[in-house]
C-alpha positions as CSV (number, residue, x, y, z in Angstrom):
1,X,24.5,-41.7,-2.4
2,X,21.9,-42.8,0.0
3,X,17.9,-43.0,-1.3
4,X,16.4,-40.6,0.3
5,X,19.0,-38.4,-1.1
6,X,18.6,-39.3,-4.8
7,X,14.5,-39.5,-4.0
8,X,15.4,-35.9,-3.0
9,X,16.7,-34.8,-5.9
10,X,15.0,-36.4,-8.5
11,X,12.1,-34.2,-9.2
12,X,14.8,-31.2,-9.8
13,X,16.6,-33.5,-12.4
14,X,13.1,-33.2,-14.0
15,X,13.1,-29.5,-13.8
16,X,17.1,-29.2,-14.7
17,X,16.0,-30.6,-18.4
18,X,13.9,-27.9,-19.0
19,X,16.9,-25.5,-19.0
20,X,15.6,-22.9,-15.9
21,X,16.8,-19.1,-15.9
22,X,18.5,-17.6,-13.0
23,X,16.6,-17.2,-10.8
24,X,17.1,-13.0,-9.7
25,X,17.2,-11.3,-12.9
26,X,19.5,-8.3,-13.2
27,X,19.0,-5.0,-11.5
28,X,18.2,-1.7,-13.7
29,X,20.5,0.7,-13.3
30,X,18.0,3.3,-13.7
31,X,15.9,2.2,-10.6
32,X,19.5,1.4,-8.7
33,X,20.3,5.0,-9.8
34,X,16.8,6.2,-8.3
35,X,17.1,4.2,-5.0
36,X,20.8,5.8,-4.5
37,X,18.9,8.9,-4.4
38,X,17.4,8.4,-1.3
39,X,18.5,10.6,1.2
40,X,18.9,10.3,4.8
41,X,19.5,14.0,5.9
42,X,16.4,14.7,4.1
43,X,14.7,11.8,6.0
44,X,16.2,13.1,9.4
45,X,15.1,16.8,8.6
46,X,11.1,15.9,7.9
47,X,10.6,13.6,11.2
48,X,12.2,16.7,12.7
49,X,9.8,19.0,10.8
50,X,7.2,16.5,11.8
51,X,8.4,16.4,15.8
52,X,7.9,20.1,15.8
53,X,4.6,20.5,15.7
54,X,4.4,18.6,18.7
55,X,1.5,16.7,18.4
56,X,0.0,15.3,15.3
57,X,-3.0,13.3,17.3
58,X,-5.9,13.1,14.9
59,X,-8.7,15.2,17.3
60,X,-6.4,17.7,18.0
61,X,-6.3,21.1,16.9
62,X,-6.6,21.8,12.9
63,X,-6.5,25.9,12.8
64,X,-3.2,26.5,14.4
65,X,-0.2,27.2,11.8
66,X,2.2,25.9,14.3
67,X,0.6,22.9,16.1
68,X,-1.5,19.7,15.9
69,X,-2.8,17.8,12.7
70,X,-4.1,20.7,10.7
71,X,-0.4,22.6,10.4
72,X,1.0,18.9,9.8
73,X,-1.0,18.3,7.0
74,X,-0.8,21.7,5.6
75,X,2.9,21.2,5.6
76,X,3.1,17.6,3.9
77,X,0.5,18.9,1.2
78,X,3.2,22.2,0.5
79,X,6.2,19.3,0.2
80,X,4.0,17.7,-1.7
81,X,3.6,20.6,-4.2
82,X,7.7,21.5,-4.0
83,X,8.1,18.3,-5.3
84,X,6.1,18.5,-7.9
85,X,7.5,21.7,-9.1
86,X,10.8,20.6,-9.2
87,X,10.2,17.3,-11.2
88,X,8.2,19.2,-14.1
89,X,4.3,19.6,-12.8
90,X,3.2,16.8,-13.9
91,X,3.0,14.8,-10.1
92,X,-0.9,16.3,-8.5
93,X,-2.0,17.1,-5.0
94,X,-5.1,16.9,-2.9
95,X,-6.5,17.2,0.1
96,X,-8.8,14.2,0.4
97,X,-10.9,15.4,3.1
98,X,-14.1,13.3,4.5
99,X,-15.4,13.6,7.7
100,X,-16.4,11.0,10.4
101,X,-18.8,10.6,13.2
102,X,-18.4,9.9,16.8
103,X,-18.3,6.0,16.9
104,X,-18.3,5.3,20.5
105,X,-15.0,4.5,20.6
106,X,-12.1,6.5,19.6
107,X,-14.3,9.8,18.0
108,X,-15.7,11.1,20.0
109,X,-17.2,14.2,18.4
110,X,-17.3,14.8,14.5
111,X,-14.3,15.1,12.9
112,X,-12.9,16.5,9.6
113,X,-10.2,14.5,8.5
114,X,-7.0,14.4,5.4
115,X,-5.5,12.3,3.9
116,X,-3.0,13.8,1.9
117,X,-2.3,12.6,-1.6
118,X,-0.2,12.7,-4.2
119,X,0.1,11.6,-7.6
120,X,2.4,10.9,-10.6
121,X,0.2,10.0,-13.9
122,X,1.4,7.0,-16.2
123,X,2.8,8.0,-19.2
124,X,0.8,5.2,-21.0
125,X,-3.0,5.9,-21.4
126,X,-4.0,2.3,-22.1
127,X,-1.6,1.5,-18.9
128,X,-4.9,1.5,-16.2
129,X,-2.3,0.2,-13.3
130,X,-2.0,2.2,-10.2
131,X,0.7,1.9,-7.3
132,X,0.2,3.0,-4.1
133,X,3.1,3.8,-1.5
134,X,1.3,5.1,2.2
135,X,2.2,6.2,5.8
136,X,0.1,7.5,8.6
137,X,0.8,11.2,9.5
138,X,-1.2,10.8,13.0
139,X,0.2,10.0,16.6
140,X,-0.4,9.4,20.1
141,X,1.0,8.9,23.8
142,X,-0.5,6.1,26.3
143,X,-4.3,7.4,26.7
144,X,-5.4,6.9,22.6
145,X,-8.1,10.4,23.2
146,X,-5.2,12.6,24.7
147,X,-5.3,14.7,22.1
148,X,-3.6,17.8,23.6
149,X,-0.2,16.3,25.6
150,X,3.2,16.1,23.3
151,X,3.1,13.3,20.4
152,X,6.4,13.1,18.5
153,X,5.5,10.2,16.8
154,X,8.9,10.5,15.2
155,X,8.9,6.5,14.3
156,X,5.5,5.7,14.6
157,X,4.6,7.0,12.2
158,X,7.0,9.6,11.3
159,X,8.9,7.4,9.7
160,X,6.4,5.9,7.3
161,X,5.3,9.9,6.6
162,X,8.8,10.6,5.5
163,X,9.4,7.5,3.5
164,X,6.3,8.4,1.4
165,X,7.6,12.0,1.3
166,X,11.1,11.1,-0.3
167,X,10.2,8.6,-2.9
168,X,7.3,11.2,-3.9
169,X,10.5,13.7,-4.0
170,X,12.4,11.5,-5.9
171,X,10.1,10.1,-8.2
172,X,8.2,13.3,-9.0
173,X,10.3,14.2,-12.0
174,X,10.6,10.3,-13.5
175,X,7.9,8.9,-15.9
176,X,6.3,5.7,-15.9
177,X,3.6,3.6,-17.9
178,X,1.6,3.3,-15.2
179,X,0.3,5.8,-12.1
180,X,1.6,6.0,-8.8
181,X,0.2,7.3,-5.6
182,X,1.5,8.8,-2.5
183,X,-0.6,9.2,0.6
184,X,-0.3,10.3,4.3
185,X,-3.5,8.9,5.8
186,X,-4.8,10.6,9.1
187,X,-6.9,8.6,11.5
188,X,-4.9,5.1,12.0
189,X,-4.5,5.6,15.7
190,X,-8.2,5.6,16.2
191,X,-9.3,3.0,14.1
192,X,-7.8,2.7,10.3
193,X,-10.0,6.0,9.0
194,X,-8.0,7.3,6.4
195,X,-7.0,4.6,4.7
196,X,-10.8,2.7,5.2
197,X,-11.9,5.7,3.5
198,X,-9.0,6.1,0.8
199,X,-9.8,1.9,-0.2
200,X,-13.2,2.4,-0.1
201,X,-12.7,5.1,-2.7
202,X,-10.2,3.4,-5.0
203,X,-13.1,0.7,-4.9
204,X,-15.4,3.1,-5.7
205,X,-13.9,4.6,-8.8
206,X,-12.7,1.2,-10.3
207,X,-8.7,2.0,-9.5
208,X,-7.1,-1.0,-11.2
209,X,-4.5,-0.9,-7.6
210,X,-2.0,-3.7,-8.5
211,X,-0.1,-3.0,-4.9
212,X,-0.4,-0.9,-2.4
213,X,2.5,-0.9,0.4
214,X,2.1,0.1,4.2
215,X,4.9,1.7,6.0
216,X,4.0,1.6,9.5
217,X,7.0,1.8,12.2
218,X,9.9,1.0,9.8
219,X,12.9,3.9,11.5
220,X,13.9,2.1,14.4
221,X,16.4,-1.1,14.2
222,X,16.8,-1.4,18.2
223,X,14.4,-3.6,19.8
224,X,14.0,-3.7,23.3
225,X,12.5,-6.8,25.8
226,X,14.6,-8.5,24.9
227,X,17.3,-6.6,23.5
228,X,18.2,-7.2,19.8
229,X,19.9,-4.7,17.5
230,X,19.5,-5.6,13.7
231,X,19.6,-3.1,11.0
232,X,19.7,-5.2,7.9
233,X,16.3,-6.8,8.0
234,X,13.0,-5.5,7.4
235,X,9.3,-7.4,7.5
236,X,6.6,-7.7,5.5
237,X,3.1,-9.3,6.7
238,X,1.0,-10.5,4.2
239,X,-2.8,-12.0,3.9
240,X,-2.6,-15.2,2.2
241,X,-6.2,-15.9,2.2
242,X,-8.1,-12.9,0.8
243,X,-9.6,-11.3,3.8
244,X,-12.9,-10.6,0.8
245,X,-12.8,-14.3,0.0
246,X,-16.1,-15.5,-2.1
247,X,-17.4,-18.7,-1.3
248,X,-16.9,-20.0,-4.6
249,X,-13.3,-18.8,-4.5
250,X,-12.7,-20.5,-1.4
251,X,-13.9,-23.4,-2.7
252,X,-11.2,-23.6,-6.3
253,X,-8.5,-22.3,-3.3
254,X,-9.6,-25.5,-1.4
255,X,-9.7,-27.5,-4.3
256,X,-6.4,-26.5,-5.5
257,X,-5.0,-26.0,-2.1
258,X,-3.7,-22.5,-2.6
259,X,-3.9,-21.0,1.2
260,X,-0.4,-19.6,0.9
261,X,-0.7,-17.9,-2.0
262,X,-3.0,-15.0,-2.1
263,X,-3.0,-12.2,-4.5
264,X,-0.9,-10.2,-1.2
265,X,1.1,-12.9,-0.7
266,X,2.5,-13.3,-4.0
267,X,3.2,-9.2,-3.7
268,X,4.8,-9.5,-0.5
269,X,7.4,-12.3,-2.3
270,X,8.0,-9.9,-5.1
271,X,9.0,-7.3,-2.8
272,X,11.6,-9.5,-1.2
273,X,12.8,-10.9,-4.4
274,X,13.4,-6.9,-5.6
275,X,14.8,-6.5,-1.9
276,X,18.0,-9.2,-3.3
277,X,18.0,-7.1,-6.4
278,X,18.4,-3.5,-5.1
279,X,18.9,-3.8,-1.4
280,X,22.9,-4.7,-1.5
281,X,22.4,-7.0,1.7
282,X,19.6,-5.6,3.3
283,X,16.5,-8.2,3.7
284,X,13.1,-8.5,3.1
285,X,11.7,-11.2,5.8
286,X,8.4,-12.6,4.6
287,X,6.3,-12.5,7.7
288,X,3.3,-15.1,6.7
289,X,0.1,-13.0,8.4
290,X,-1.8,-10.3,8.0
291,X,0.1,-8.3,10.2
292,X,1.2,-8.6,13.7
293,X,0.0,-10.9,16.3
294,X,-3.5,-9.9,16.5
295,X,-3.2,-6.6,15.2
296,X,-4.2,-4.8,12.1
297,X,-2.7,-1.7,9.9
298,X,-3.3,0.9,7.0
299,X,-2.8,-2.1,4.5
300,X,-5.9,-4.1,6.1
301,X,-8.8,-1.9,4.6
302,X,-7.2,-2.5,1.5
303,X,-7.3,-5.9,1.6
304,X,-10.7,-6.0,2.7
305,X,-11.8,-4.3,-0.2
306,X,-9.7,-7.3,-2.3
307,X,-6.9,-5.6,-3.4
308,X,-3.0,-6.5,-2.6
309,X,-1.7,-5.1,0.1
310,X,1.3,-5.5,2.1
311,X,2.6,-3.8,5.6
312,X,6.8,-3.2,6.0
313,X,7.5,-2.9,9.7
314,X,11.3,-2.7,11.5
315,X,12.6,-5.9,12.4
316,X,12.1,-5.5,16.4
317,X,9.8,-2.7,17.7
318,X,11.2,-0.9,20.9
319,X,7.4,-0.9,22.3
320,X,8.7,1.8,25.3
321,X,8.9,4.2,22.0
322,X,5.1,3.3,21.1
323,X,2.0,4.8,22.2
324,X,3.8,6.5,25.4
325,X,3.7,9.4,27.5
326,X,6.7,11.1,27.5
327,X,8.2,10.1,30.7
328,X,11.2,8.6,32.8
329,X,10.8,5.4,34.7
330,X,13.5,3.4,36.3
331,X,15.7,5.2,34.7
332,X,14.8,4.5,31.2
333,X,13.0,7.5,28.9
334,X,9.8,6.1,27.3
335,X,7.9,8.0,23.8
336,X,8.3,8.2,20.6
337,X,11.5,10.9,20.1
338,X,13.6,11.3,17.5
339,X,16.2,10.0,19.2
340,X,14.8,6.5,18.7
341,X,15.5,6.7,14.9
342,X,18.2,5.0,12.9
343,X,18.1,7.3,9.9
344,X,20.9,5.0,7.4
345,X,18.2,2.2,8.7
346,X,15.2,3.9,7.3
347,X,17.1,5.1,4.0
348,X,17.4,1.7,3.0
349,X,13.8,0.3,3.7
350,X,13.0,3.4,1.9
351,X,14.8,2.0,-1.0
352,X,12.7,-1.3,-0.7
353,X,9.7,0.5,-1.2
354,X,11.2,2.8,-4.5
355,X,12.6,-0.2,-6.0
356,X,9.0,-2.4,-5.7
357,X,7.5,0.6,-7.0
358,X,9.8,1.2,-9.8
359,X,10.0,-2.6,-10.5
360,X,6.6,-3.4,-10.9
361,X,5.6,0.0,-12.8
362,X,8.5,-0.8,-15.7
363,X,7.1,-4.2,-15.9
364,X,4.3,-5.3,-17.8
365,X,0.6,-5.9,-16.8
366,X,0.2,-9.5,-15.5
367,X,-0.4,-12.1,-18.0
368,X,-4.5,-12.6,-17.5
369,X,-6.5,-16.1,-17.8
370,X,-3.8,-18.1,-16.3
371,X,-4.9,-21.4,-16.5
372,X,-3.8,-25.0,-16.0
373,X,-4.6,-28.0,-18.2
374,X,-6.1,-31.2,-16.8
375,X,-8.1,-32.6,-19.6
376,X,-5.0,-35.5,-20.0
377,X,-4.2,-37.4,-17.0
378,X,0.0,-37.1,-16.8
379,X,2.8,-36.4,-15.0
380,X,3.6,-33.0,-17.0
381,X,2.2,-29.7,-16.8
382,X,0.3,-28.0,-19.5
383,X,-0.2,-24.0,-18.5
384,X,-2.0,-21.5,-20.8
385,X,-2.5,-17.8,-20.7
386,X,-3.3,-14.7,-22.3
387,X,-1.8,-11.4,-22.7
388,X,-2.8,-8.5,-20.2
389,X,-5.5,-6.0,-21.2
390,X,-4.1,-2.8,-19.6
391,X,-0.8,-1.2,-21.2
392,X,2.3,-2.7,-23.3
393,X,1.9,-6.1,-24.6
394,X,4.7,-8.4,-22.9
395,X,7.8,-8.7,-24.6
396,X,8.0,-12.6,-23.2
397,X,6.8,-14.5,-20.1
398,X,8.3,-16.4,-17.3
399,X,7.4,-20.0,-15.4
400,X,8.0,-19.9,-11.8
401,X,8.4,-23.0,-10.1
402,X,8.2,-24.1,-6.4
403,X,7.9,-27.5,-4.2
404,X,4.5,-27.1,-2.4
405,X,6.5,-26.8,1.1
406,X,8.9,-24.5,-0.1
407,X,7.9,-20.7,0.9
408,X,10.0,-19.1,-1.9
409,X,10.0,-19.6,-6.0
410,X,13.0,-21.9,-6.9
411,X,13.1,-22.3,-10.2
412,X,12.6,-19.9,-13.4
413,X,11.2,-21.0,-16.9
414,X,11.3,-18.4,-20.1
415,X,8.7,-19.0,-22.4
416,X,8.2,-17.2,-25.3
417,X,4.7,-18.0,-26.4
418,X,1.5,-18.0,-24.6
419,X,1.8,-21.9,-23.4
420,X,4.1,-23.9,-21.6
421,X,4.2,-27.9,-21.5
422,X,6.9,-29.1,-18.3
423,X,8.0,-32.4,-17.6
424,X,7.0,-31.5,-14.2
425,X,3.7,-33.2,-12.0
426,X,1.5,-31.1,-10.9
427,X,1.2,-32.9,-7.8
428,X,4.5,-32.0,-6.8
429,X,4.5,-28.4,-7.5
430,X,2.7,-25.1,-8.0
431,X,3.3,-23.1,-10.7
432,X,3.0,-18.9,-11.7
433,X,2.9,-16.9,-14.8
434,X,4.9,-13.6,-14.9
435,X,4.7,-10.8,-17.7
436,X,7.8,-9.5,-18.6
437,X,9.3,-6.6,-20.9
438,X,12.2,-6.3,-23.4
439,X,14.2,-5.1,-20.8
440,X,13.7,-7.8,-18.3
441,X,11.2,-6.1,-15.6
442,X,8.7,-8.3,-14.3
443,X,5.2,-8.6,-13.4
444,X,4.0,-10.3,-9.9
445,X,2.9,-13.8,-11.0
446,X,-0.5,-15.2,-11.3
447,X,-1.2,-18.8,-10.3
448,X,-2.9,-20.8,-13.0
449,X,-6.7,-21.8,-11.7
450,X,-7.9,-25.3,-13.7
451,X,-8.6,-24.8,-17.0
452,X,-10.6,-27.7,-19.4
């Protein structure tokens, strides 16, 4: 064997003596059970419903039963409340109305606007987590202020709307430690509103959000310019410098040279680890920035506000379907109909975001105070931790283990304690603590900061 082979290898003969886990623990039945329960008729039906009311553009009309943002909303809100009925009463609904001013840009005249929101309590009243699942219920064509011409909006964002709208109808009835949330934000066409104003009030009110995931464009699985077709992958951008980054905390990420491994970043891995879990060949694709190439989403308020948040997207956007006038040129048809839709395609990214939402609400709060120990100069690894302070305590804790170039978690390390010591340098490698329960769900790690 050649030397830069065995130089290769040896720091994994280091971590093979420690005994690792597997690395993707088993799936749940239960939350395989729940994400088979996604259905695609029903997804099809509600971007028609949506369609109908022919345009859903955020200034237009709100009093009309039939037409325009007002009667959309109204009818999400009434789903909303079905779902609730069936699944026992327990999941809530609001209208979380707030109003905006003209802003010289996109408003131009004051505007009442909705999000609409629903929520399933957690069963657990020491369990402070919340878990938040959203999609933007506006649309538009070419001109952003055209606020009276024909907006399907079927995949952008009908799609996300819809999403948000099945899991809420699957998940009404199920119970859960912690609380999850359901939203269709209005306003992201003209500049983020609803969702600036919905993280902005989970700030306000102290919501302990441990996730919150963004569907935005995530029906359509034919791209166009250039044409590529691909209907088993699905993105997710993530931050991995915290857009509400402290100086101080710049400097221990600096120090400790932790730039791909924000508190969104380590989400967005989770989601793609639960993707090989529950997803039966369909793939999460980590995407490493914010969003798209200089452009922002529902998720970015969030993160400005410091909480992790992530944005799921198809795999290649058919932009002729995106912010279009309904029209024929050169023979090809551009807006956003229904017809541009792959309905089994959006069932399963649907069941990315049930099975993240399921995971990480069975699991465990994160272990907190995760530090590591550098009081003894050595080539091991002493890490140290406590147990959360919201909800269950942990049944046990896991390790994770990756090279510093390597994008993904490699190796997995069971620890029953509160302490680990691994014959592993520190140099080489960065290191996360995960919670995890008696019946193997998992918390999103936390990296260790330096601890004395």
């Amino acid at each position: 064997m050649k030397l830069a082979t065995l130089l290769f290898l040896a720091p994994f003969a280091a971590l093979a003596q420690t005994k690792p886990a597997t690395l993707l623990p088993p799936a749940d039945p239960r939350i395989q059970k729940l994400v088979e329960a996604i259905s695609a008729k029903n997804l099809e039906a509600d971007i028609r419903k949506l369609v109908s009311f022919g345009t859903r553009h955020t200034l237009s009309e709100t009093d009309n039963p039939t037409r325009g943002i007002g009667a959309s909303r109204n009818w999400v809100f009434g789903e909303f409340q079905k779902y609730s009925k069936a699944g026992g009463g327990r999941m809530t609904v609001e209208m979380d109305t707030f109003t905006v001013k003209p802003d010289g840009r996109r408003i131009n005249k004051p505007v009442l606007m909705a999000n609409v929101l629903a929520t399933l309590p957690g069963t657990d009243p020491n369990d402070t987590r919340v878990i938040l699942v959203s999609g933007h219920i506006d649309s538009r064509v070419s001109d952003v202020m055209n606020a009276t011409a024909d907006a399907p909006g079927a995949n952008d964002d009908g799609s996300g709307t819809v999403l948000v709208m099945e899991l809420a109808r699957v998940l009404a009835g199920e119970k859960f430690p912690c609380t999850l949330k359901f939203v269709a934000v209005q306003g992201e066409e003209q500049g983020l509103y609803g969702s600036g104003h919905l993280a902005a009030r989970a700030k306000k009110e102290g919501w302990n959000l441990i996730a919150m995931l963004n569907n935005d464009i995530v029906g359509n699985s034919h791209g166009f310019d250039p044409v590529i077709n691909d209907d088993k992958r699905l993105r997710v951008f993530s931050e991995g410098v915290p857009a509400n980054e402290t100086l101080e905390q710049a400097r221990v990420r600096r120090q400790l040279s932790n730039e791909n491994d924000g508190i969104s970043r380590q989400l967005a891995r989770y989601t793609q680890r639960v993707g090989k879990q529950y997803g039966k060949g369909h793939e999460v694709v980590l995407e490493y920035r914010p969003d798209r190439f200089l452009r922002g989403g529902d998720h970015t308020p969030f993160n400005q506000q410091g909480f992790a948040a992530v944005r799921f997207t198809e795999m290649n956007e058919d932009y002729t379907k995106q912010h279009q006038d309904l029209r024929t040129e050169k023979g090809r048809a551009y807006g956003d109909v229904i017809e541009g839709v792959d309905f089994a395609y959006l069932r399963r990214n649907a069941g990315i975001n049930l099975a993240t939402m399921a995971s990480l609400a069975m699991a465990p709060a994160a272990p907190d105070k995760v530090e590591v120990l550098t009081a003894d100069l050595t080539n091991r690894t002493q890490l140290r931790w406590q147990a959360p302070t919201t909800g269950a305590k942990p049944a046990s804790y896991v390790v994770l283990v990756r090279e510093t170039s390597a994008p993904q978690w490699q190796q997995r390390f069971p620890m029953s304690g509160t302490t680990a010591d691994l014959p592993i340098s520190k140099d080489n490698f960065i290191f996360g603590v995960a919670s995890i329960d008696a019946a193997g769900h998992e918390s999103v790690p936390v990296l260790p900061v330096v601890g004395r």
